[in-house]
N, C-alpha and C positions, 0 to 999 in steps of 0.2 A: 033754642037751647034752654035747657031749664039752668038754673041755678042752684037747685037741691043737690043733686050728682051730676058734676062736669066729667066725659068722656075723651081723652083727647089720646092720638098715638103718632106715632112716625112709624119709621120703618121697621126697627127692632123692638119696641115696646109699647106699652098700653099704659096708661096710669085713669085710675077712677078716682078722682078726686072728692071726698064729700063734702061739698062747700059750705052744705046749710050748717054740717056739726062744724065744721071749721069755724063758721062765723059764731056759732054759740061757744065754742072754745074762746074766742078771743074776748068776746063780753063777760063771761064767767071769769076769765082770769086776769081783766082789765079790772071788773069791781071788787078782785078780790086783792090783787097786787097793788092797786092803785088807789083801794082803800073809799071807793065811790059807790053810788045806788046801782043797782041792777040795773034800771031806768034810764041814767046818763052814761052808762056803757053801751046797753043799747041803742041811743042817738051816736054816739059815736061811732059806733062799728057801723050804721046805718047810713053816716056821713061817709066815711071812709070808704064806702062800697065804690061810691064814682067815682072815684081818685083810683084808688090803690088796688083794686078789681078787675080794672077795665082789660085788663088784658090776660085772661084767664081762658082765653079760648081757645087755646092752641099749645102745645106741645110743650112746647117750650117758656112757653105762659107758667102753665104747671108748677114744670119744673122750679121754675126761678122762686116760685112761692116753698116748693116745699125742701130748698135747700138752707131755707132760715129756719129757725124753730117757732114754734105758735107764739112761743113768749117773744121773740123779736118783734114778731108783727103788729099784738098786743101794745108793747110799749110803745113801737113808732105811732100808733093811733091815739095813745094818751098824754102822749109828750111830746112826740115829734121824730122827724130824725134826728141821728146824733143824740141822744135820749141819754144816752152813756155819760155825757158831757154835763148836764144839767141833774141828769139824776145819778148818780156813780155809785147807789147801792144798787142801780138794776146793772150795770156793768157785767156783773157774770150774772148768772139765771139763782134765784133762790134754791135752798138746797130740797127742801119739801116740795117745788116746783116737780119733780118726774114723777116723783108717787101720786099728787095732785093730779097731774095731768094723765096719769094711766087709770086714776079711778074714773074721770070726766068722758075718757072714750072707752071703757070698760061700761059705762051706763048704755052705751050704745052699740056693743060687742065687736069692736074695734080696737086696734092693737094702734092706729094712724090714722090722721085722715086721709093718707094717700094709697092707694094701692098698687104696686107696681107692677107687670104682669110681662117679662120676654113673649113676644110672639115668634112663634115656631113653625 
């Protein structure tokens, strides 16, 4: 299975997940939120891959990633869980936070990284 675009469906739906922008969204908006190099974002999202990844293969895998927003994911990778609790200005999402993130998948002509597709 590549890891660039994950495929997964069930019975009623398809979702194409794009994991590689996924993983670049969360480094871009770890060193930008989090105030770090490009560099130790990317160790970290790269650390994080065999933990908090491993189960993206399946349907339901997906899904569970793309009912948090990128910035939740972002943060549990920089801080931890509970992340709310030690850092309480990331508690709600910064307010520049949607426009930011709609320019980051706008580079890559994407509205999401997930696409969700009813099979018919």
């Amino acid at each position: 299975m590549s890891r660039d675009i994950i495929i997964v469906e069930d019975g009623k739906e398809k979702v194409v997940f794009h994991f590689a922008i996924f993983c670049e969204l969360l480094k871009e908006c770890i060193a930008k939120y989090g105030n770090i190099h490009m560099e130790q974002a990317e160790l970290l999202v790269k650390r994080a891959s065999f933990f908090i990844f491993r189960d993206i293969n399946s349907f339901t895998g997906v899904v569970y990633f793309s009912h948090e927003r990128s910035f939740h994911w972002a943060m549990i990778i920089l801080y931890g869980n509970n992340y709310w609790h030690t850092h309480p200005e990331y508690a709600t999402i910064p307010k520049d936070y949607d426009a930011w993130e709609t320019m980051f998948l706008a580079r890559y002509h994407l509205s999401d990284c997930y696409e969700f597709e009813t099979k018919e």
